[in-house]
C-alpha positions as CSV (number, residue, x, y, z in Angstrom):
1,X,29.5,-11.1,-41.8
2,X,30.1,-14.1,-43.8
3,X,29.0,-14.4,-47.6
4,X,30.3,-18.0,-48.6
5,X,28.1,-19.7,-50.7
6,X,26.3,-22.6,-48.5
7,X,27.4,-26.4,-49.6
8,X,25.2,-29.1,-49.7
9,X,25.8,-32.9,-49.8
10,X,23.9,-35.0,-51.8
11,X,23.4,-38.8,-53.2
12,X,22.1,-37.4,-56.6
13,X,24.3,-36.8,-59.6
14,X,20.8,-34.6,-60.7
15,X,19.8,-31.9,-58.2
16,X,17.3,-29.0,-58.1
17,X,17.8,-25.3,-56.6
18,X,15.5,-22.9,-56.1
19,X,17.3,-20.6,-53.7
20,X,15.0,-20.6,-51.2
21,X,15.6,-23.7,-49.0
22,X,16.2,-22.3,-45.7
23,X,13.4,-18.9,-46.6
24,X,10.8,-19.1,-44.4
25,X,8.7,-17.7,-46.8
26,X,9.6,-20.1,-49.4
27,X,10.3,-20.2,-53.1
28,X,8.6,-16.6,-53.3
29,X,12.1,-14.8,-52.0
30,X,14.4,-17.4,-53.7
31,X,15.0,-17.9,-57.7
32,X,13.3,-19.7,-60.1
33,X,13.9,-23.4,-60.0
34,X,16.9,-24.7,-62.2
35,X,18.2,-28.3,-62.1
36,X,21.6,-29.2,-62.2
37,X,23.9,-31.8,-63.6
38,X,26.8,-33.1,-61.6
39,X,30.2,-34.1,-63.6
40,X,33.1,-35.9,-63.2
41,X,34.3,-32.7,-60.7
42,X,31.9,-34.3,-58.3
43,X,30.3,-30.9,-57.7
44,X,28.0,-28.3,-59.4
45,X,27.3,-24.9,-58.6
46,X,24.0,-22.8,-59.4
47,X,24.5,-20.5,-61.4
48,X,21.8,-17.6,-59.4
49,X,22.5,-18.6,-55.8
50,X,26.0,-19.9,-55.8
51,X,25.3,-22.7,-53.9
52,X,27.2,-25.6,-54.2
53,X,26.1,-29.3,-54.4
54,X,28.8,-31.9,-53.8
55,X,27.9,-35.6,-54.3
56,X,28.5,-37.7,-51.6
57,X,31.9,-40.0,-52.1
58,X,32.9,-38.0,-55.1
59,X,36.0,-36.4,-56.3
60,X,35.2,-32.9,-54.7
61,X,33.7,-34.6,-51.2
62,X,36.2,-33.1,-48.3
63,X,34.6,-35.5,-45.8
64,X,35.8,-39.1,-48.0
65,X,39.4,-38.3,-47.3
């Protein structure tokens, strides 16, 4: 069983998490909403969830190599 924190992509330097985006059940199960900033890194991660949101074309973006 795998625990890595899941990675999103995104077009946004500003992103929201609420942990619940793949939770059936919704925002209920997840945390409460926070939104993040991303730097110069090209990445932030939340701080509840661990998930990570890379921008698109960024420094940190694996798939603009």
């Amino acid at each position: 069983m795998s625990n890595v924190p899941e990675t999103v992509f995104t077009d946004s330097h500003r992103v929201k998490c609420d942990g619940a985006t793949d939770i059936r059940a919704g925002a209920a199960l997840g945390h409460p909403r926070v939104w993040l900033e991303i730097d110069e890194k090209g990445y932030v991660e939340c701080g509840y969830c661990d998930r990570r949101f890379v921008l698109k074309g960024g420094p940190a973006d694996q798939q603009a190599a």
